[in-house]
C-alpha positions as CSV (number, residue, x, y, z in Angstrom):
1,X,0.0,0.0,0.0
2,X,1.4,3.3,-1.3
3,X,1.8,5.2,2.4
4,X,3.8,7.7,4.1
5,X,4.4,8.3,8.0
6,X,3.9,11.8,9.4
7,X,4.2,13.5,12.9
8,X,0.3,14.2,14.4
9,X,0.3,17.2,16.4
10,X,0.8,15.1,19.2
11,X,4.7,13.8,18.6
12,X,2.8,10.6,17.3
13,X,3.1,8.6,14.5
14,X,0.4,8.4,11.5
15,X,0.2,6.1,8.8
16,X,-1.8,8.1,5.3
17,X,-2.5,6.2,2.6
18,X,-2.7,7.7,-0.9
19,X,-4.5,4.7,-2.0
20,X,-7.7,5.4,0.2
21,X,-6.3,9.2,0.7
22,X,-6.5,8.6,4.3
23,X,-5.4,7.8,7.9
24,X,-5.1,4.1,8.5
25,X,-3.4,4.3,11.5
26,X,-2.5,6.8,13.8
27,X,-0.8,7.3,17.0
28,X,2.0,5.4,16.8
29,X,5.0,4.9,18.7
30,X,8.4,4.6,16.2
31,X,8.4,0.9,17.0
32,X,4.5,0.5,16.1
33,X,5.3,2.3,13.5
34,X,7.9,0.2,12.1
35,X,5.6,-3.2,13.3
36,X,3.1,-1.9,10.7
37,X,5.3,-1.9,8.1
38,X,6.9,-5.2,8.7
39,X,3.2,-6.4,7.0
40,X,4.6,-4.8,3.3
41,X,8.4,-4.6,3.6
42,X,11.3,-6.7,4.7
43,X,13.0,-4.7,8.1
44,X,15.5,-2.1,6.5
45,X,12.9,-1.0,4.6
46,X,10.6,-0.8,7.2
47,X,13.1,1.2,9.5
48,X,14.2,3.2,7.0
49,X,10.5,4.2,6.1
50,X,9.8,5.3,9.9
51,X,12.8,7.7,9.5
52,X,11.6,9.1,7.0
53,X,8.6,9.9,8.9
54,X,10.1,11.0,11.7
55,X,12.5,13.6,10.0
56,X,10.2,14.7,7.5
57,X,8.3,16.6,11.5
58,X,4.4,18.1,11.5
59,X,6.0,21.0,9.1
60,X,6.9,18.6,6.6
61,X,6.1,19.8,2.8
62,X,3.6,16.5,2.6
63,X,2.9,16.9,6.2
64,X,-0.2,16.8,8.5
65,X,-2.1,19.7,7.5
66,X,-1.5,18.7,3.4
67,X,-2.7,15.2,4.6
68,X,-6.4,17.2,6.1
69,X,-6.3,19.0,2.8
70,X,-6.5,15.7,0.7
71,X,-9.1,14.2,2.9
72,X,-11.7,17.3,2.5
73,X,-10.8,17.2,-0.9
74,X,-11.6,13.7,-1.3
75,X,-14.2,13.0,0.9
76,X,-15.3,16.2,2.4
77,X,-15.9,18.3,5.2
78,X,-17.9,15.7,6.8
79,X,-15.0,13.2,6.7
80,X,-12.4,15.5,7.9
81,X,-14.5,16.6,10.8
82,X,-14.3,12.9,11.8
83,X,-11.1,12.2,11.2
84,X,-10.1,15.1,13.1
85,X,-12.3,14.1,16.1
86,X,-11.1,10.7,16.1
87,X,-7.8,11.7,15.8
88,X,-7.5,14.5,17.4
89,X,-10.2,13.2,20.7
90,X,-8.1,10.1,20.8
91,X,-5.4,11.6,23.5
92,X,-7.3,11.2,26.2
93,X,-8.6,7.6,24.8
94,X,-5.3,6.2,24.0
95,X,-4.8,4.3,27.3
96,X,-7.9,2.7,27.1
97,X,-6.5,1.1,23.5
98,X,-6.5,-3.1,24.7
99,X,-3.4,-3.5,22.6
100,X,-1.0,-0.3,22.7
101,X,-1.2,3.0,22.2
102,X,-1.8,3.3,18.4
103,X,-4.7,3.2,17.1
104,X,-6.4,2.4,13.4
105,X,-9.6,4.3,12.5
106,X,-13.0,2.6,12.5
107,X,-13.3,1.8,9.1
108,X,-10.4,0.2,8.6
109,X,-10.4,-2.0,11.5
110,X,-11.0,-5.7,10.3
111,X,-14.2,-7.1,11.1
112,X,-14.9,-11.1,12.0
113,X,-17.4,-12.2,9.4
């Protein structure tokens, strides 16, 4: 899946995808990061990928607020205002999270059945 890793607001890690143009994951560590893309890529990719990320910071050229751009584009203001709630409301939420801190939104989350 064509993806980058950007800095949230928060320090964290999100994953946007410029297949679905956007967020499948979000607030990741570096290492959650990199376990995420151990599912595509072999490990130096995958480590060299979350550097990327990391040193590209929130001010980044393709950064946070071009990623919110591309999703009202896409999808609207509808979508953005949920993404950004999600997102955004998900600080105080994130220790509640049963496996770690990072968190995938909604509709990507895998369903049984």
């Amino acid at each position: 899946m064509p993806s980058r890793f950007l800095v949230q607001p928060n320090g964290k890690l999100a994953r946007f995808s410029t297949i679905v143009d956007n967020f499948t994951h979000y607030d990741l560590s570096e290492e959650e990061a990199y376990e995420v893309c151990l599912d595509n890529m072999g490990r130096l990719d995958a480590r060299a990928k979350v550097a990327r990320g990391l040193a590209r910071g929130l001010d980044a050229e393709f950064g946070w607020n071009e990623c919110l751009e591309t999703i009202r584009i896409c999808h609207g203001e509808k979508e953005l205002a949920s993404v950004l709630k999600e997102i955004l409301g998900s600080a105080d939420e994130a220790s509640e999270n049963e496996e770690s801190g990072a968190k995938c939104p909604e509709k990507f989350r895998e369903t049984d059945g």
